[in-house]
C-alpha positions as CSV (number, residue, x, y, z in Angstrom):
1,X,74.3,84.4,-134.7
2,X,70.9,86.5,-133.6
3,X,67.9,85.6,-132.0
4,X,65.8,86.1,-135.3
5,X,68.5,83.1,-137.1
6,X,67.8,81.0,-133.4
7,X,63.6,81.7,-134.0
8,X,63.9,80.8,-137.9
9,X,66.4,77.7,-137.0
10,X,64.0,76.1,-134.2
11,X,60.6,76.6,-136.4
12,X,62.2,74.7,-139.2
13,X,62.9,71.8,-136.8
14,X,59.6,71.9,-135.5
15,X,58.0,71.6,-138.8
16,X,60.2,70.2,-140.8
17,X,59.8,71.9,-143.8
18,X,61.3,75.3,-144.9
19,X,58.3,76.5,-147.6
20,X,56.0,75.9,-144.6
21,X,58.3,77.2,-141.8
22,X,58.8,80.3,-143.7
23,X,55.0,80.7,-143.7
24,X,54.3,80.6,-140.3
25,X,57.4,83.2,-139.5
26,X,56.1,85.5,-142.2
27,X,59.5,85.3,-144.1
28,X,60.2,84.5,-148.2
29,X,61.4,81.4,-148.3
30,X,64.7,82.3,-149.7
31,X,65.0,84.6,-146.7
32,X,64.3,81.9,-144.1
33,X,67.0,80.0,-146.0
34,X,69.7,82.5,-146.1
35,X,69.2,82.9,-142.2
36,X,69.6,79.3,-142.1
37,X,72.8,78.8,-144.3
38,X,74.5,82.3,-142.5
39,X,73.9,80.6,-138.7
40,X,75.1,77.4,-140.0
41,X,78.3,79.2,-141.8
42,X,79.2,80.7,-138.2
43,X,78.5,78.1,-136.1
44,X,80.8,75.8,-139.0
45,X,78.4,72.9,-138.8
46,X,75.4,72.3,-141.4
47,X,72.3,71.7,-139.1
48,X,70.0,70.1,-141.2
49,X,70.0,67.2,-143.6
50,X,68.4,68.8,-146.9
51,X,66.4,65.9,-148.6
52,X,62.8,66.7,-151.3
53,X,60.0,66.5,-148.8
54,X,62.2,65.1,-145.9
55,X,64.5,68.1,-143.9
56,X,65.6,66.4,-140.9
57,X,68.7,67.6,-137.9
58,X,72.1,66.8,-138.3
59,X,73.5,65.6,-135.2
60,X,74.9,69.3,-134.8
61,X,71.8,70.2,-134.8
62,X,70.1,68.1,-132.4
63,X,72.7,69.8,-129.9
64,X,71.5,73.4,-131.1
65,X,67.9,72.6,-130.5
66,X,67.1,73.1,-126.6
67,X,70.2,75.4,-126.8
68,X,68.4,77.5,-129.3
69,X,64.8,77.4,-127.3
70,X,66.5,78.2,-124.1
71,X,68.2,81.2,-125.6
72,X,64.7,82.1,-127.0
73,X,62.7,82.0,-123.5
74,X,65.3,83.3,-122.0
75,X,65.3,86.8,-124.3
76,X,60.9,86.8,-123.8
77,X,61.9,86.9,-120.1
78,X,64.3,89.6,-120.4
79,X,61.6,91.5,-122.8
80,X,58.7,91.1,-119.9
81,X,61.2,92.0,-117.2
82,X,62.0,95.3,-119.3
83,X,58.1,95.9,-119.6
84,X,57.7,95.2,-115.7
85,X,59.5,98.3,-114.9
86,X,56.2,100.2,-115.4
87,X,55.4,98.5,-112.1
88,X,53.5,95.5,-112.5
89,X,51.3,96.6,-115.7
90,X,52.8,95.0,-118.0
91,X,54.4,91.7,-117.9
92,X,54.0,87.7,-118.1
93,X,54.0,84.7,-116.0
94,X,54.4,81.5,-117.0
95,X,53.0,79.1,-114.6
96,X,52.7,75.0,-114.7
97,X,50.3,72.9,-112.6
98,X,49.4,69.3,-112.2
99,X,45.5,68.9,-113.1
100,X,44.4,68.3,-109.5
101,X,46.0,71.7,-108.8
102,X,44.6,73.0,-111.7
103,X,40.8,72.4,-110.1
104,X,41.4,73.6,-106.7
105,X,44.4,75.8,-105.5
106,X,45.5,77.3,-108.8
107,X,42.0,78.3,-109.9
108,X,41.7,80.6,-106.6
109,X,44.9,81.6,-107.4
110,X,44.6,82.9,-110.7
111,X,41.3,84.7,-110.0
112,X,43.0,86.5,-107.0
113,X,45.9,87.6,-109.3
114,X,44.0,89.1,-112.2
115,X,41.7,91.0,-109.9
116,X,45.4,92.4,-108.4
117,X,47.3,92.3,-111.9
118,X,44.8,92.7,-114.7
119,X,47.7,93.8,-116.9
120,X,49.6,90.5,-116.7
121,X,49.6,88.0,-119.2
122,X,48.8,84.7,-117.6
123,X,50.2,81.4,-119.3
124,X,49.0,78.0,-117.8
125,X,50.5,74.7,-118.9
126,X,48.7,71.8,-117.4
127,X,50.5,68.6,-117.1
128,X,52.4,65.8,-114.6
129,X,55.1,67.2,-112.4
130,X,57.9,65.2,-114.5
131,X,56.9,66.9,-117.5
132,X,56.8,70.3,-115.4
133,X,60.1,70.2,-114.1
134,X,61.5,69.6,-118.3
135,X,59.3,72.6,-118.8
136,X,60.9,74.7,-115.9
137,X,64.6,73.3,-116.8
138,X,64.3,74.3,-121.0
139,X,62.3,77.7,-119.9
140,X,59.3,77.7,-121.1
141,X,57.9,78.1,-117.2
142,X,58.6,80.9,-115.0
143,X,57.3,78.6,-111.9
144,X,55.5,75.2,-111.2
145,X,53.4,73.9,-108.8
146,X,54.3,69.9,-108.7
147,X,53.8,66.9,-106.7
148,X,55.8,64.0,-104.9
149,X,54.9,61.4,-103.5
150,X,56.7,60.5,-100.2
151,X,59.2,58.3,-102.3
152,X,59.2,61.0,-105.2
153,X,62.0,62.2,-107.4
154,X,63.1,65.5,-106.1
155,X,63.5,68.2,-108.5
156,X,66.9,68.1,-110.0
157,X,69.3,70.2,-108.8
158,X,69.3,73.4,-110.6
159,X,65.6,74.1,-109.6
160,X,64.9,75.4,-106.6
161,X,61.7,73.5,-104.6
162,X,59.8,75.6,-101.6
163,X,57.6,72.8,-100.1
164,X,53.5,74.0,-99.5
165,X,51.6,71.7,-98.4
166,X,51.0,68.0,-97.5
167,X,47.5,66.3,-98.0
168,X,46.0,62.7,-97.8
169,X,44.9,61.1,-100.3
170,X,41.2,59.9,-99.6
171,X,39.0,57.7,-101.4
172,X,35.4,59.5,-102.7
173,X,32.1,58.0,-103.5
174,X,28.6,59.5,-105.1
175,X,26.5,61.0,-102.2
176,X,23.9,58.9,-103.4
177,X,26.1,55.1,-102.9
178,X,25.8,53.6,-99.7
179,X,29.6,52.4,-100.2
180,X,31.1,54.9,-97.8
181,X,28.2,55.7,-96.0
182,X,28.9,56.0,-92.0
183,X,32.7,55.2,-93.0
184,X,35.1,57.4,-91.6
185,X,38.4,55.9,-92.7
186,X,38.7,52.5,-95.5
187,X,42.0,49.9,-95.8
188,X,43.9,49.4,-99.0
189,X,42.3,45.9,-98.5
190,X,38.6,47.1,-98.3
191,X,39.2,49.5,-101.0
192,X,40.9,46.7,-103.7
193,X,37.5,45.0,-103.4
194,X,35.5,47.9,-104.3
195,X,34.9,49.2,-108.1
196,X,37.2,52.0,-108.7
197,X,37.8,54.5,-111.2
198,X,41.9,54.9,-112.2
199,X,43.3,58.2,-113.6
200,X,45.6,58.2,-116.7
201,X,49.2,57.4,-117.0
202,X,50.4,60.8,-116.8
203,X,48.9,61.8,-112.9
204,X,51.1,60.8,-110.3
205,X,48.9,60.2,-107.9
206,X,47.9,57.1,-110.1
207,X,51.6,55.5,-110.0
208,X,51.3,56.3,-105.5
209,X,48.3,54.5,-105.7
210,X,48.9,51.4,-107.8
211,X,52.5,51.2,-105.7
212,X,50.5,51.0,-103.2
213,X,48.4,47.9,-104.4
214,X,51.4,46.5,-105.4
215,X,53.8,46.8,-102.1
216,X,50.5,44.6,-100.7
217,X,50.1,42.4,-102.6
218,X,46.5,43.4,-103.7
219,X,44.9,44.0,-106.8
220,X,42.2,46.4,-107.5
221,X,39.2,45.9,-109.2
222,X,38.7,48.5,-111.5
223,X,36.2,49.1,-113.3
224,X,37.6,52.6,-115.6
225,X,40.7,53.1,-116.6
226,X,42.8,55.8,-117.7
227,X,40.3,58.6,-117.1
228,X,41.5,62.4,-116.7
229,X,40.5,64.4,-113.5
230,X,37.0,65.8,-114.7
231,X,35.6,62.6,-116.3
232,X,36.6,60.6,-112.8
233,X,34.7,63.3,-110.6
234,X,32.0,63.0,-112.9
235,X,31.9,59.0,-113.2
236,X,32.3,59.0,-109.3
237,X,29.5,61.4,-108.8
238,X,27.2,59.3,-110.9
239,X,28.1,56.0,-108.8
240,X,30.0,54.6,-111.5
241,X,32.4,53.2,-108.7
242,X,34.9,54.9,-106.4
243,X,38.3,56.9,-106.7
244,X,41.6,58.0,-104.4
245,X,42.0,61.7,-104.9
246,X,43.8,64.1,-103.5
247,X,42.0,65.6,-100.1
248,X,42.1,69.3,-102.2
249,X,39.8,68.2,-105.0
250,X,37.0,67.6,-102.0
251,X,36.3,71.5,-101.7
252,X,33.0,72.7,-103.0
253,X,32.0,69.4,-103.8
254,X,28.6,68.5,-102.5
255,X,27.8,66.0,-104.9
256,X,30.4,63.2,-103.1
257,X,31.3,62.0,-99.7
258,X,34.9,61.1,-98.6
259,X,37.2,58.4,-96.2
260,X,40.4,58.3,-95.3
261,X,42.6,55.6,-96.5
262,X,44.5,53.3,-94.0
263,X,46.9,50.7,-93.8
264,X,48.4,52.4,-95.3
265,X,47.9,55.8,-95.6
266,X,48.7,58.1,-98.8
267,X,49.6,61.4,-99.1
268,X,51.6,63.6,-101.3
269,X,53.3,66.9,-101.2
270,X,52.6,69.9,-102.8
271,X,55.5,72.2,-104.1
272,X,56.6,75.4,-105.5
273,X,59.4,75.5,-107.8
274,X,61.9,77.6,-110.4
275,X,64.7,77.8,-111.8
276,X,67.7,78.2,-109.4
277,X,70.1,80.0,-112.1
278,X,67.2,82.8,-113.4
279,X,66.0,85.2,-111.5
280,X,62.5,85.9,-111.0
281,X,60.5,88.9,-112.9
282,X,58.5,91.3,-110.6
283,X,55.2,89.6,-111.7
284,X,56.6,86.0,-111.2
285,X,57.3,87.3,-107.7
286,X,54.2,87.9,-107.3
287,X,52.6,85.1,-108.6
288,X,55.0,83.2,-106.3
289,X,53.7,85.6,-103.0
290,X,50.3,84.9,-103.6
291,X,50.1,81.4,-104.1
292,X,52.5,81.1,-100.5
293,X,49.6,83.3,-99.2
294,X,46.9,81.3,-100.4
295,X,48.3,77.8,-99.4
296,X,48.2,78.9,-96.2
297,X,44.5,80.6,-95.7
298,X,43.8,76.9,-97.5
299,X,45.8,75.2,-94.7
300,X,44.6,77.0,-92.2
301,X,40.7,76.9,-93.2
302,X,41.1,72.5,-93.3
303,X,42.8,72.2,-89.8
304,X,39.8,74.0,-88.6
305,X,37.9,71.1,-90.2
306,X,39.5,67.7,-91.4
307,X,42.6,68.2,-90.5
308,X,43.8,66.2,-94.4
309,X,45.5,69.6,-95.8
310,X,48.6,70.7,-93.8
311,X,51.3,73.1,-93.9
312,X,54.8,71.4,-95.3
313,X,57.6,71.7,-93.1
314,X,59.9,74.8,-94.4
315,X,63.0,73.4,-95.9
């Protein structure tokens, strides 16, 4: 078994079709095959169910799969850790963010790190923390940046988790709506009256807020629903009705005004986490150094004002 039979094996389940498969690894089809009969002849197990128009995993193959793409990310690691020994040149990092990271801290953070490391390759995947930490866990990220709630699901055990920062969540309104004008702070109760803008299914800050609602008994009026980050700030900016976002996303904002949510309040926390069984490559390490250094200049710019971005307690 080889890497190059592992690579032919998982782009044939991806696709589902060996002519086609073969294409994209620009192999002869007959060659893509013969790596395919020769890894299924030493691992004793056919992997596929061979049908006209229909190829399909054999249970034996199912197990393969994120055996296979493990093995796979973990040999690109080993390659970028080889090319990292010309001292930070070279390399890759993988990194993973929720999308109201995305707008705020990681966007400083990945201008800082190409100015430093122009010779790193710089992978973003953007998506909810759940869907991170698979990411992290199968290898395809080097580190994530996710969120919890205060009742979130820790990371599971083989990742490693270095809390950064807490922040409220506060609710925002156009400069131009009187809605939160001379408001300093808004209940849950005053809030579920007031048109509001809901993100999509896959933010978590969406499922804090509608537990929320639900723990009180209230329901929200909303007025949009299932909206990513960019199209809320935009809707909320135009006065299409209000939102609960994460105190972060207020930086550099002019065009909206902001109140803190009470009874209850909401925050979330902000993490950094990897894989506790791989070690880092020099320019993951890096990555990892400067987004610890940039949490806390954030941190320590907001306690100078509003006080809704803290420091997380060190673990």
């Amino acid at each position: 078994m080889n890497l190059e039979q592992l690579q032919s094996f998982v782009e044939v389940a991806r696709i589902g079709h060996f002519t086609r498969a073969a294409a994209q690894l620009h192999l002869a089809q007959p060659s893509l095959s013969r790596q395919i009969s020769t890894l299924e002849s030493d691992l004793g197990s056919e992997l596929f169910h061979r049908a006209r128009g229909n190829i399909t995993l054999t249970d034996a193959g199912e197990s393969l799969l994120p055996l296979a793409r493990r093995m796979l990310a973990d040999a690109d690691t080993v390659r970028y850790e080889m090319q990292e020994l010309a001292g930070l040149k070279k390399g890759r990092v993988r990194l993973g963010a929720t999308p109201t990271l995305c707008i705020s801290l990681v966007a400083d953070v990945l201008t800082s790190f190409h100015v430093a490391y122009p010779g790193i390759d710089l992978h973003l995947t953007e998506q909810g923390s759940r869907g991170l930490l698979d990411e992290l866990a199968g290898g395809a990220l080097d580190i994530a940046l996710i969120t919890t709630s205060e009742d979130g699901v820790p990371p599971a055990t083989s990742l490693q988790r270095t809390p950064l920062l807490t922040e409220e969540l506060v609710v925002i309104s156009s400069m131009r709506s009187p809605i939160l004008e001379g408001r300093q702070s808004l209940t849950l109760e005053e809030l579920a009256a007031i048109e509001q803008i809901t993100f999509h299914e896959s933010y978590d800050l969406r499922a804090t807020t509608m537990q929320a609602f639900h723990a009180a008994g209230l329901t929200p009026k909303v007025v949009l629903e299932g909206a990513e980050m960019d199209a809320v700030l935009r809707c909320v900016e135009r006065g299409l009705g209000v939102a609960v976002v994460p105190a972060m996303v207020m930086v550099d904002r002019p065009g909206l005004r902001s109140a803190r949510l009470t009874a209850p309040s909401l925050s979330r926390s902000i993490s950094l986490a990897h894989r506790n069984d791989v070690t880092l490559t020099r320019a993951a390490q890096a990555m990892q150094e400067m987004i610890i250094d940039t949490a806390d200049i954030l941190s320590s710019a907001n306690r100078a004002t509003t006080g809704l971005i803290t420091r997380a307690p060190q673990q």
